[in-house]
N, C-alpha and C positions, 0 to 999 in steps of 0.2 A: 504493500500500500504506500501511495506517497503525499505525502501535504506539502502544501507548500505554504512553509516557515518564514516568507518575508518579517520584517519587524516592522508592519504596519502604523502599530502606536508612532513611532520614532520617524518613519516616511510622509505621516500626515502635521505631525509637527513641525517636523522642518521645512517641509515643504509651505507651510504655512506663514513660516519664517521668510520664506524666499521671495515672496509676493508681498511689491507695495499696494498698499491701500490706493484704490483709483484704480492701478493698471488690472486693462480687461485682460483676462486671461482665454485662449482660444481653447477649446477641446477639442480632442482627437477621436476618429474609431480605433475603437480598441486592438484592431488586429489580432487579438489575442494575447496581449499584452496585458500584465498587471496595470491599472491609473492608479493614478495622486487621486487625491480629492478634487483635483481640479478639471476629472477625467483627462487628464495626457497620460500617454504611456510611459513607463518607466523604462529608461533603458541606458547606456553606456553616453551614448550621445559621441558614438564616433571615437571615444576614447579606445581604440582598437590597435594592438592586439592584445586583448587580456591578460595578464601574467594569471597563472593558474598553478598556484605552488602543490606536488604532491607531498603532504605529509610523511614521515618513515614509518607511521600507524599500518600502510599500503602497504601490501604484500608487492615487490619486485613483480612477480608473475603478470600482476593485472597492469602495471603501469603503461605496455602497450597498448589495452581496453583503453586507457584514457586517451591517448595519444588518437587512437581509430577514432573513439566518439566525434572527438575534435575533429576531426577529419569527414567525418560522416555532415556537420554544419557546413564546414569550413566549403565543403564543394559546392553545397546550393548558394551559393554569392561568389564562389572564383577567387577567391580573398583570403589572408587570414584574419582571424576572430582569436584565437589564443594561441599563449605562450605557454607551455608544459615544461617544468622545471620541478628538480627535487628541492623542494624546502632546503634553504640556506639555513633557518633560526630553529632552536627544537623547542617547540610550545609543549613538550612532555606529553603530547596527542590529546590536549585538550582546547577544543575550538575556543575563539576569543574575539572582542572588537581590536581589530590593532589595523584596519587597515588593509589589508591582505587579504587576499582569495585562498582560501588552504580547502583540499580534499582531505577527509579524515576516513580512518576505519577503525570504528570505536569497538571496543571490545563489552562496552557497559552502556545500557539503555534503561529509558526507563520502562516501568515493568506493566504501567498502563497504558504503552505505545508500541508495545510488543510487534504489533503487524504494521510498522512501517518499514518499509526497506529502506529508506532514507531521506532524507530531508534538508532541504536549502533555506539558509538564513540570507535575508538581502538587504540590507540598508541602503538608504537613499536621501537628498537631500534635493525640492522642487520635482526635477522629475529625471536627475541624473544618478545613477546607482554610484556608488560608494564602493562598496566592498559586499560579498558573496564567500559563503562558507555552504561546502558540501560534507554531508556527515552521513557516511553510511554505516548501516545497522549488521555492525558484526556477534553481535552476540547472539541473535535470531535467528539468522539468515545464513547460512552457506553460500558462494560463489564461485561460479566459472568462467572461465575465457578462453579460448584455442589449445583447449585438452589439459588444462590447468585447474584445480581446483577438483569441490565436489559436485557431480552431476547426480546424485543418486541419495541426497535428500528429499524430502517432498517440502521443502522450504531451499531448496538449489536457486537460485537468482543470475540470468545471463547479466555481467558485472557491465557489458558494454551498455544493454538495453539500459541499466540502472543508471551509466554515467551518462548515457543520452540524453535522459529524459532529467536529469539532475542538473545537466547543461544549460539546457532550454530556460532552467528557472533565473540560471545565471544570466542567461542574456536578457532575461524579463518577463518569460511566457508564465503565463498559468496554465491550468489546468485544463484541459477542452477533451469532453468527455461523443463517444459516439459519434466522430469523423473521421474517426483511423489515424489520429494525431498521437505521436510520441509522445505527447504532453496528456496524455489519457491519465486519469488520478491511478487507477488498479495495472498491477501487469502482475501477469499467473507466475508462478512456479514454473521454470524449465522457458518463457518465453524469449523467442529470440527475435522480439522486437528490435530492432537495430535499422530500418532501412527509415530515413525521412522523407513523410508522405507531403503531396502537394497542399497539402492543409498547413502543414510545417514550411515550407518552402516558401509559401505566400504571406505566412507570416512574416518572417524573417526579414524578407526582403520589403514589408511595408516598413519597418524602421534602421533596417542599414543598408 
């Protein structure tokens, strides 16, 4: 299961902040895209290519899974969108505000979020994201990638399809349920969601 963990409170504050009194503010369609309160979409605003640190919480094995994900956006705009790098600073594998995009694989969840596979925190300020933290649910969940990992739980997790759709949050998407979008809230056990459908595509490219 996945939610998505933006910091809302802290997005709609600041964003609040960013806006003088008088100035009209225009709205945007959502393309699928998280809004401010202002309805605009929330995204990078061009700040590209994302630095996207892997935590050492990561198992080596899946660090290519990230690499592909990335790769899997990065084609429907021709472009890049992220930087994959191992974590310079060691945050002790515990997510934090500092600024930094870090992928985590947490070994400790909590115990009435049991069925998420993982979850993206995003802070933003007006309608520019800030920083994004990925934290998947290793205490739950088992995962595989290109004959790595386990396949043969019935909580087995494709690590690409997870860092796909954990992506998407990073660049701003929500949820979009029932259009074949990688950004689907549920993905089963064993699925090997991974390809980005025209729904994902048209998103994308309404804000970069």
């Amino acid at each position: 299961m996945f939610k998505w963990f933006g910091l809302f409170i802290l997005g709609l504050l600041a964003g609040a902040l960013s806006v003088l009194p008088g100035c009209a503010v225009k709205e945007q369609v959502d393309c699928g895209y998280v809004q401010n309160v202002y309805n605009q979409r929330v995204s990078w605003k061009g700040k590209l290519p994302i630095l996207l640190e892997i935590d050492p919480s990561v198992p080596v094995e899946f660090h290519g899974a990230i690499v592909q994900a990335a790769k899997k956006w990065e084609s429907v705009l021709g472009k890049t969108l992220f930087r994959i790098e191992p974590s310079k600073v060691n945050t002790g594998g515990l997510p934090q505000r500092d600024g930094r995009n870090i992928i985590y694989f947490l070994k400790k969840w909590e115990q009435n979020k049991n069925t998420e596979q993982g979850r993206t925190s995003v802070s933003w300020i007006g309608d520019e994201i800030m920083e994004a933290d990925i934290q998947v649910n290793s205490a739950d969940f088992t995962y595989y990638w290109n004959g790595a990992g386990d396949t043969t739980s019935n909580k087995a997790v494709n690590f690409e399809a997870l860092v796909i759709h954990e992506m998407g949050h990073v660049l701003g998407l929500r949820h979009r349920d029932g259009v074949g979008s990688v950004m689907e809230t549920f993905l089963a056990s064993k699925a090997d969601r991974v390809a980005i459908s025209a729904v994902d595509s048209n998103s994308l490219q309404c804000e970069y």
